[in-house]
Structure formats: structure tokens, C-alpha cells
VEXGUKOL-82021 format. One record per residue: residue in three letters; x, y negated, z of N, C-alpha, C in turn. Coordinates in steps of 0.001 Angstrom, whole numbers. Each point is the difference from the previous one (the first is absolute). Layout:
BEGIN
- aa:n.px:n.py:n.pz:ca.px:ca.py:ca.pz:c.px:c.py:c.pz
- Ala:X:Y:Z:X:Y:Z:X:Y:Z
...
This chain:
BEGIN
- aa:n.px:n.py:n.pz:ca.px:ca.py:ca.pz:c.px:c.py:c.pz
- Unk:28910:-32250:-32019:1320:-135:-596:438:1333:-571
- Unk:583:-117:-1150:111:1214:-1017:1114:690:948
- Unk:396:1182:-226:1255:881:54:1070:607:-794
- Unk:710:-902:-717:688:387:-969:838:1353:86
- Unk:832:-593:1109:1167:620:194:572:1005:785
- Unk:-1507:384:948:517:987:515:-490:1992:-480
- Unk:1508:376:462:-137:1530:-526:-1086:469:799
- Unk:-892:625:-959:-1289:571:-135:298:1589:390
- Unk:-473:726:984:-347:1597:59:-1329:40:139
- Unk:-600:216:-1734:-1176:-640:159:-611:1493:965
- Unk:-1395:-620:917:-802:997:521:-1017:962:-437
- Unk:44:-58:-1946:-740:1571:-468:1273:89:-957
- Unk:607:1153:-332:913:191:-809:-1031:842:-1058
- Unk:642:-411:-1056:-398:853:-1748:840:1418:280
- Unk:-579:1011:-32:1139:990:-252:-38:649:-2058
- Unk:1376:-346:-55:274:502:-1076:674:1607:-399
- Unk:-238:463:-791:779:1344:64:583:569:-922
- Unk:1197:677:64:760:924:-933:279:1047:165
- Unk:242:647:-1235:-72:1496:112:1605:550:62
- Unk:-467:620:1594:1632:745:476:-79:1499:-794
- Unk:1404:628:-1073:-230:1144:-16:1164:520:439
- Unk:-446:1598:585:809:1010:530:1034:603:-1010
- Unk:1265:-332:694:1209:1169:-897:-627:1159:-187
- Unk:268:1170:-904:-727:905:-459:875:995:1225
- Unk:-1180:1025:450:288:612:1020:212:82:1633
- Unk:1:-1133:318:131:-836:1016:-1121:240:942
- Unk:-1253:321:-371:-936:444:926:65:1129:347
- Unk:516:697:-769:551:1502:549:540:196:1584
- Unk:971:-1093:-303:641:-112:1377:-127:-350:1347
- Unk:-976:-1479:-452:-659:-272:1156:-1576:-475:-143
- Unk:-180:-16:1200:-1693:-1:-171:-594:-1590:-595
- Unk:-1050:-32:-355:-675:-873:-569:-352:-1151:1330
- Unk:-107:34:974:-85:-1056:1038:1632:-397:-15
- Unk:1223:1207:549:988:-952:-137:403:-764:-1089
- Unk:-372:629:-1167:179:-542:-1471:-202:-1579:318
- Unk:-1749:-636:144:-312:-976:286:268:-828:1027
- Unk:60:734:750:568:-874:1324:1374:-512:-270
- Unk:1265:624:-595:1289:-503:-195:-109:-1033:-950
- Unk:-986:-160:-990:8:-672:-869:-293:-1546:461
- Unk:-1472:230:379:-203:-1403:932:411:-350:683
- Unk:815:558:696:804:-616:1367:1446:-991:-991
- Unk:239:780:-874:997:-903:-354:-478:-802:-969
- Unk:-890:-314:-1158:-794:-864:-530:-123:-1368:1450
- Unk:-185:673:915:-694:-1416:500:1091:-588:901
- Unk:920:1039:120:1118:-780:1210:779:-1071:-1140
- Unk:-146:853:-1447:983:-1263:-925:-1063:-1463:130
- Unk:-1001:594:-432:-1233:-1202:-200:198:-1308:1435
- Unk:49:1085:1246:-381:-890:1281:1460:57:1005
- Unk:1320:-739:-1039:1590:-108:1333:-697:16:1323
- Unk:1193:564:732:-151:-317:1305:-1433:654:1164
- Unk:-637:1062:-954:-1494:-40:687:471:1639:515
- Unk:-553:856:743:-287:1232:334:-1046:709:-647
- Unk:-385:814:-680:-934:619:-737:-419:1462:418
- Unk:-810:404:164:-809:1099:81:-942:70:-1006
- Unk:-237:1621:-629:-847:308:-652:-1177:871:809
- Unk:-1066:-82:-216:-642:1176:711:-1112:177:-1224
- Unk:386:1547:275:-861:584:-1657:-1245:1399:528
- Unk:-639:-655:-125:-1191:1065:263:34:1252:-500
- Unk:-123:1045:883:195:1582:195:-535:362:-1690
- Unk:1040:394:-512:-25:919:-1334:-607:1422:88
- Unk:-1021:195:-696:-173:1664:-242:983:849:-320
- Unk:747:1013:861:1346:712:-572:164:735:-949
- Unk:-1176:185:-919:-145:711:-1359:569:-1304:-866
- Unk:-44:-1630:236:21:-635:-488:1206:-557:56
- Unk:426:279:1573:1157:-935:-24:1936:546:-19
- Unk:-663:1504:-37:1273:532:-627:-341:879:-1388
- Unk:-958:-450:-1050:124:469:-1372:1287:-301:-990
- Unk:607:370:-813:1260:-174:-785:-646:-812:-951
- Unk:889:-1256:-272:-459:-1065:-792:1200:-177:-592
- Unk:119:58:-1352:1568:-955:-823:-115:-1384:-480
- Unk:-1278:-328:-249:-514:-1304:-644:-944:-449:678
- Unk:339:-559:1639:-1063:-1029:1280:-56:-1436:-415
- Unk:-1215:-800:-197:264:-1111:-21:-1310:-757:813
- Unk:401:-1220:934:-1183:-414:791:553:-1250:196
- Unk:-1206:-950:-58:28:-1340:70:938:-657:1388
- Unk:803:-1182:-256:771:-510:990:-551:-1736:417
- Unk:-311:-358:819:-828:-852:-35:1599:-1509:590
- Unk:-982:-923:-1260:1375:-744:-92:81:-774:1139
- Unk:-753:-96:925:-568:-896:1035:-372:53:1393
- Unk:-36:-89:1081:-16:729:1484:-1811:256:-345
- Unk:-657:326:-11:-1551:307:-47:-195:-818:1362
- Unk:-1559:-374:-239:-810:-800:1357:-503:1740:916
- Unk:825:-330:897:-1:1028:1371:622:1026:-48
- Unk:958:-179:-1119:1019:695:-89:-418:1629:-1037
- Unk:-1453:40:-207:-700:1248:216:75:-112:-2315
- Unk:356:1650:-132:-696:-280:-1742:-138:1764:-77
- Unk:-275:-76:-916:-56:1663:-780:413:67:-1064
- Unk:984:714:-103:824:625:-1255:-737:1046:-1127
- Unk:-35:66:-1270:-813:1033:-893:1561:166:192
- Unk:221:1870:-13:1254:596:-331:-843:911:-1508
- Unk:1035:200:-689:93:511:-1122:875:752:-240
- Unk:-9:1327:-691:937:916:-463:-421:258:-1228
- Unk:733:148:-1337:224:646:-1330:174:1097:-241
- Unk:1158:657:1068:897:1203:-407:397:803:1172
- Unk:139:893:62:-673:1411:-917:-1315:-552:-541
- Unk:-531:-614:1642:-1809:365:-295:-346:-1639:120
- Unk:-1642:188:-279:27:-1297:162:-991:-115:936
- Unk:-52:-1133:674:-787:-179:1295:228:-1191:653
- Unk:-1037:-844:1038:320:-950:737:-913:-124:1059
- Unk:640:-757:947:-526:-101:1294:-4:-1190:668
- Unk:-626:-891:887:303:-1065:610:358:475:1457
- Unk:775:-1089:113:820:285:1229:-212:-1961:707
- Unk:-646:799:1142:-100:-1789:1192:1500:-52:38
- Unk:488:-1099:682:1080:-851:528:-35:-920:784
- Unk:379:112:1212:422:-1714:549:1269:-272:-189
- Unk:492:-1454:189:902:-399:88:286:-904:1143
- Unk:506:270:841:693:-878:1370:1126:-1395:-80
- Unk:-402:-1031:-339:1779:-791:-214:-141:-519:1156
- Unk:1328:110:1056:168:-522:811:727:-1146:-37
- Unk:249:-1166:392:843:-1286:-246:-574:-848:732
- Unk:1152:-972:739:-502:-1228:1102:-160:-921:-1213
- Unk:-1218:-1043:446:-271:-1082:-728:-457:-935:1055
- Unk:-493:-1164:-341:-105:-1354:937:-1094:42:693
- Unk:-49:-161:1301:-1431:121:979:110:-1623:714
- Unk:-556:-769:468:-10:-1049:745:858:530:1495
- Unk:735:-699:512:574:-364:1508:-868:-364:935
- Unk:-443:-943:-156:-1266:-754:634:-765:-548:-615
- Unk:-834:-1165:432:-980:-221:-378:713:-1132:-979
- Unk:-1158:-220:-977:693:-1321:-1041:-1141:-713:-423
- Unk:176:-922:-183:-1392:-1304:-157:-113:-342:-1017
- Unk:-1334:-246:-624:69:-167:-1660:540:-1102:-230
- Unk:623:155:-1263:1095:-1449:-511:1401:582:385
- Unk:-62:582:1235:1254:272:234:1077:281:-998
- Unk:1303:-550:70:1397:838:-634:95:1349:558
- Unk:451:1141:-415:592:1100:244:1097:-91:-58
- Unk:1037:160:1732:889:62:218:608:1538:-301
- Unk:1480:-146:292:423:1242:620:-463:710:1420
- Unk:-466:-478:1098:-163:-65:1057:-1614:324:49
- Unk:-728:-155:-1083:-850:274:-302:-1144:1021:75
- Unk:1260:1142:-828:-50:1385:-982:994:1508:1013
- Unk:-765:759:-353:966:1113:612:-686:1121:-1464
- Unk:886:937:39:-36:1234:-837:21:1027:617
- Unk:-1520:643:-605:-659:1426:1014:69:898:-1119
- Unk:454:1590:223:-262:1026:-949:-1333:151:-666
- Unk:-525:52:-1052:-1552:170:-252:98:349:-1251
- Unk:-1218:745:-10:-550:1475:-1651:58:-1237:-584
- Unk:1059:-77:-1249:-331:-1185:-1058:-1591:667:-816
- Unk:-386:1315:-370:-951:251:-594:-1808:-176:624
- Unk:326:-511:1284:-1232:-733:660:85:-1556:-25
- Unk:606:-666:-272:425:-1616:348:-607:81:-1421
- Unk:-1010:-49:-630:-955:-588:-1147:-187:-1160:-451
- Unk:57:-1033:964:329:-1433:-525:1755:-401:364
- Unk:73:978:-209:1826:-746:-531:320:255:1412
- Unk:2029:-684:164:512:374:937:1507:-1428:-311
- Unk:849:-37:916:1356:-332:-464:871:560:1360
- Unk:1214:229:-1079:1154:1088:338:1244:-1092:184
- Unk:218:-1000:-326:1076:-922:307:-397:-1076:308
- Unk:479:-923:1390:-210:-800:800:-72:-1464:-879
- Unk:1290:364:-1159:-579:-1518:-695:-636:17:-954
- Unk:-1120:750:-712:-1151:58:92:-1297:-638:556
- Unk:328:-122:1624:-933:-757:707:329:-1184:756
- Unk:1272:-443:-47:436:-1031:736:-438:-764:-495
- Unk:-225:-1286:68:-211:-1159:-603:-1246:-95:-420
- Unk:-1058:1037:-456:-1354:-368:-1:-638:-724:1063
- Unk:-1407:316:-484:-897:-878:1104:-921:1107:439
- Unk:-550:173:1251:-1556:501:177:-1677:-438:-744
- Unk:-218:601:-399:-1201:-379:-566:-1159:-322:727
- Unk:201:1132:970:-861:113:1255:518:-55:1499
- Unk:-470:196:910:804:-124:1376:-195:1952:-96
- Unk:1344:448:718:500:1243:-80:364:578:1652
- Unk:-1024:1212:-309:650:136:1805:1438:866:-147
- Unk:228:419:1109:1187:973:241:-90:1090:-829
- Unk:613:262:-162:423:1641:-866:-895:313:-1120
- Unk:-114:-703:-568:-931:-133:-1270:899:-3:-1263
- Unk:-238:1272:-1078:763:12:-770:-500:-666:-970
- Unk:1645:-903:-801:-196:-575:-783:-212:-196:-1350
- Unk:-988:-449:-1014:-321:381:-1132:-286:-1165:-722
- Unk:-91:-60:-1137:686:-1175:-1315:-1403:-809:381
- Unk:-883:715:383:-1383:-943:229:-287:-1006:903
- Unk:1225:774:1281:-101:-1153:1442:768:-1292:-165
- Unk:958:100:-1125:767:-1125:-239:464:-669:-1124
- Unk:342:-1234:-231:165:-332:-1157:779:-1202:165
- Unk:909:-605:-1211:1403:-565:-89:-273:-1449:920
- Unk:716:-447:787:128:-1181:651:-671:-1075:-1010
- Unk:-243:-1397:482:639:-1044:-1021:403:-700:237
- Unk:1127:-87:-1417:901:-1293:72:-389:-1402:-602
- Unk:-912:-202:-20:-433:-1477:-619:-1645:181:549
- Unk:-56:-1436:189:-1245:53:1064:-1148:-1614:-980
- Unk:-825:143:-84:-273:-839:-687:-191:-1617:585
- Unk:567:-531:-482:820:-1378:507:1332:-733:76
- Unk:304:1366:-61:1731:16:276:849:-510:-1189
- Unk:623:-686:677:1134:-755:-1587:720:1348:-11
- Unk:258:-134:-1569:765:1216:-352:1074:-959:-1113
- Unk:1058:1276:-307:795:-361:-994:-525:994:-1523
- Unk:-79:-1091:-961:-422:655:-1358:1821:586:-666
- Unk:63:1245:-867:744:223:-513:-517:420:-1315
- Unk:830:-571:-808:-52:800:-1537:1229:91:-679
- Unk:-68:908:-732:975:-171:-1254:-329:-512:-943
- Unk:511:-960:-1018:109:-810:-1238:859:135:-863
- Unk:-185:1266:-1020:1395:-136:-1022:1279:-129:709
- Unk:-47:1040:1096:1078:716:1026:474:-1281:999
- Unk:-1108:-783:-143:712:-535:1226:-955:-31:1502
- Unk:523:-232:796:-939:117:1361:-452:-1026:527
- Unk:-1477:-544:251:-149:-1210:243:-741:264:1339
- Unk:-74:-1138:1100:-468:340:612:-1191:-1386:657
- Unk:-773:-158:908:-737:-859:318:-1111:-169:1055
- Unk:-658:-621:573:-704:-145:1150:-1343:498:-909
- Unk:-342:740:1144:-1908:28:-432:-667:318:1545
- Unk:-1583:343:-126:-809:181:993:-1098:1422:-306
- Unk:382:829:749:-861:999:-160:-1074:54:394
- Unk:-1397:579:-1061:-1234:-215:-10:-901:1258:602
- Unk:1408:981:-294:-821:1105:635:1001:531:977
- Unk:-579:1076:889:777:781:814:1020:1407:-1105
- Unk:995:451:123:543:917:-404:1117:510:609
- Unk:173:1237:-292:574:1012:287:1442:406:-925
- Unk:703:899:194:1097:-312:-1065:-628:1139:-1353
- Unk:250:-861:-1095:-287:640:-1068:-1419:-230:-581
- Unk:-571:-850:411:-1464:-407:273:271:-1669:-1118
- Unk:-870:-112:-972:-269:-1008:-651:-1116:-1030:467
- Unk:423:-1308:439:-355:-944:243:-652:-923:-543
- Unk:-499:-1294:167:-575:-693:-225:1086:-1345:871
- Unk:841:-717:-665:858:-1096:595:485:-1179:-754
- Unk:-862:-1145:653:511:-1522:-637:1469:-446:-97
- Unk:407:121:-1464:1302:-1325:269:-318:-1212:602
- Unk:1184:-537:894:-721:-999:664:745:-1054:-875
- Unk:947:25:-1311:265:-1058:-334:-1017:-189:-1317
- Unk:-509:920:-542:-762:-72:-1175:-1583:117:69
- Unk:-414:409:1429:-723:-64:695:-1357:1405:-517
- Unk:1106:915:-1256:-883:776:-837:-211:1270:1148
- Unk:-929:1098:-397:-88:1252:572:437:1029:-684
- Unk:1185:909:204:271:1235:-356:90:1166:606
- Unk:-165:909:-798:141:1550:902:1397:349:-36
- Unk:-12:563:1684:1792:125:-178:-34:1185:1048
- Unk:1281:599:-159:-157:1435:913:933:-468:1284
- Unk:-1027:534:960:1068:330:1234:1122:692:150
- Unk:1603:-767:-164:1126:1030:775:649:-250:682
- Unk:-336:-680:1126:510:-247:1391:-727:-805:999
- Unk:23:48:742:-303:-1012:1143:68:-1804:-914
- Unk:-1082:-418:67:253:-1168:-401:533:-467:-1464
- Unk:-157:1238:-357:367:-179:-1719:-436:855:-888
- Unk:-219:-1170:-1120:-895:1045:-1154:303:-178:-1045
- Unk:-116:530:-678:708:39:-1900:-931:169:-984
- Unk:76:-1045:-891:-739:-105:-1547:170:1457:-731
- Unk:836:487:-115:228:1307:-817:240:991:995
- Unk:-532:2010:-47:-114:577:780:1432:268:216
- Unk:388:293:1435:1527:63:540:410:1620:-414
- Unk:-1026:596:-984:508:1162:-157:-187:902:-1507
């Protein structure tokens, strides 16, 4: 069964990058690790609400990391990196010109969803379910979720033991139409709303296109899941 609808932290991120440049003079003042370090820390606290951030920047050569720079510019990575870990090319123009790479980690701290107890495949995910543990968002590689309704109402894919954190892979959307099940057909017609008995042919999920007999015309159409027990000729969105 497909997964439409749920928010994805997918588990390899693309890192993309742009070029941060330095106010002119500004390295003068402070060193080239704090330079970078202030930068990323706030790049990623905007990027990641609510998270705790640490930078940790591998020991600079001090010929390097207090040289006078007016024109610094070094890549900002648009994306948490897989293990948090990247390397920066730094660049200078002016006075002189020169560049250096500089390691980085990045630390995000933030509670996200771990299992309560144990849960059985098929299962619903309750509230009662789920608890929220602090954890490096830049190690959680196959994804993560940060708000409870997010995971309520899914299903287990698999049977789940205790304290097992949760990821877009272990679960996927309930369903609301089961194949057999009388359903109600809806459409619109030149704005009007019609509605009618049918029988669903397949299993689905919400947002999930079907396979379902009118039972008065006795034809087969594809119709989308949007609710429990009901499905619609035209998409509900």
C-alpha cells in the first residue's frame, strides 16, 4: 500500500549550497572558526525551530585562522548533512588571496517519536503509543517525526518493539475502505453534488485511487479515497 501522505524526513538528504560572504573587514576581528561557527549555528537553528545546535569545527592552523580577510566567502549547506559531518572550501579575495577547508560537525538536538511499548503489525498508533526522546536529528538518516499528529492514526507496517525510533518506513496511512465494503460514491456534475451506493474493489487509504462498482449502474470507476467509507469521482483537492 502506497504512502501518500505522510511527511517525509527523508533518510539521505541532498546537500545543497550557497555562497555566504563576509562584511569587508570582519575577519579582522574575529577569528575564522568563530566566523563559521556563528554562522552555522544560526543558518541551522532558522532551518531546524525548536532544535539545540552545536557546531564543532576542527582545530584551525593559527596562521590561518586569525589572517585579515575583507572579502570571506564559504559554502552554507542548505540541508542538515547525513551525520551531520561536511567540509567547507573557505575562500578569500582581499587583501590576498587564498583558501582553506575547514571540517565541521553539526549537533541538532530535538525530541522526536520513539515507540512506548511494543506495537503489532497492522496496528493503529495511538497516543499512548509514542513518547518523545531528545536525539542528533543529523544521525536519524531514514527520517524522524517531531509532532505527535504526524503519527497518530497510522498503522505499523511491522510489529515494533519498545523504544524504537520512529521513521516514515515503519509506517504507513491506515485504511479507510477495505475491499468489499459498501461505500458512498460522490461527484460533482455542473456544480451539483450527487451522491450514491457503490462497492469497493480495492483496499485504500485516504487519497489513494480506487477501483469501485456503482451498484446501481453496475459500471467500474476510479474514485479517490476521502473518508472512512467514502469516495469521490473527482479529486477532493
Amino acid at each position: 500500500m502506497s504512502f501518500k501522505r505522510l511527511f517525509l524526513v527523508v533518510g539521505t538528504l541532498e546537500i545543497l549550497f550557497s555562497s555566504f560572504l563576509l562584511p569587508a573587514k570582519a575577519l579582522a576581528a574575529e577569528s575564522l572558526q568563530t566566523i563559521i561557527t556563528q554562522r552555522l549555528e544560526a543558518h541551522f537553528a532558522k532551518q531546524l525551530p525548536h532544535t539545540s545546535i552545536t557546531i564543532d569545527i576542527n582545530s584551525i592552523n593559527d596562521g590561518i585562522n586569525q589572517r585579515k580577510c575583507s572579502n570571506l566567502s564559504f559554502p552554507i549547506p542548505k540541508a542538515l548533512p547525513p551525520g551531520g559531518r561536511l567540509t567547507l572550501r573557505v575562500s578569500c579575495s582581499d587583501p590576498q588571496t587564498w583558501h582553506t577547508y575547514v571540517a565541521a560537525k553539526v549537533i541538532a538536538i530535538a525530541p522526536v517519536a520513539y515507540t512506548a511499548r511494543a506495537i503489532a503489525k497492522g496496528s493503529s498508533i495511538t497516543a499512548k503509543d509514542i513518547r518523545f526522546v531528545k536525539d542528533n536529528l543529523a544521525t536519524l538518516n531514514r527520517g524522524y517525526f517531531r509532532d505527535p499528529a504526524q503519527v497518530i492514526g497510522l498503522k505499523a507496517r511491522r510489529s515494533l518493539s519498545p523504544n524504537t525510533a520512529l521513521t516514515p518506513q515503519l509506517l504507513e496511512a491506515a485504511l479507510l475502505v477495505n475491499k468489499g465494503d459498501s461505500v458512498i460514491i460522490q461527484a460533482q456534475i455542473s456544480g451539483l453534488s450527487i451522491r450514491t451506493q457503490g462497492v469497493a474493489l480495492e483496499d485504500g487509504s485516504l487519497g489513494e485511487q480506487i477501483d469501485v462498482m456503482n451498484s446501481r449502474s453496475q459500471k467500474v470507476i476510479r474514485a479517490y479515497v476521502i473518508s472512512r467509507g467514502v469516495v469521490s469521482a473527482t479529486p477532493a483537492y
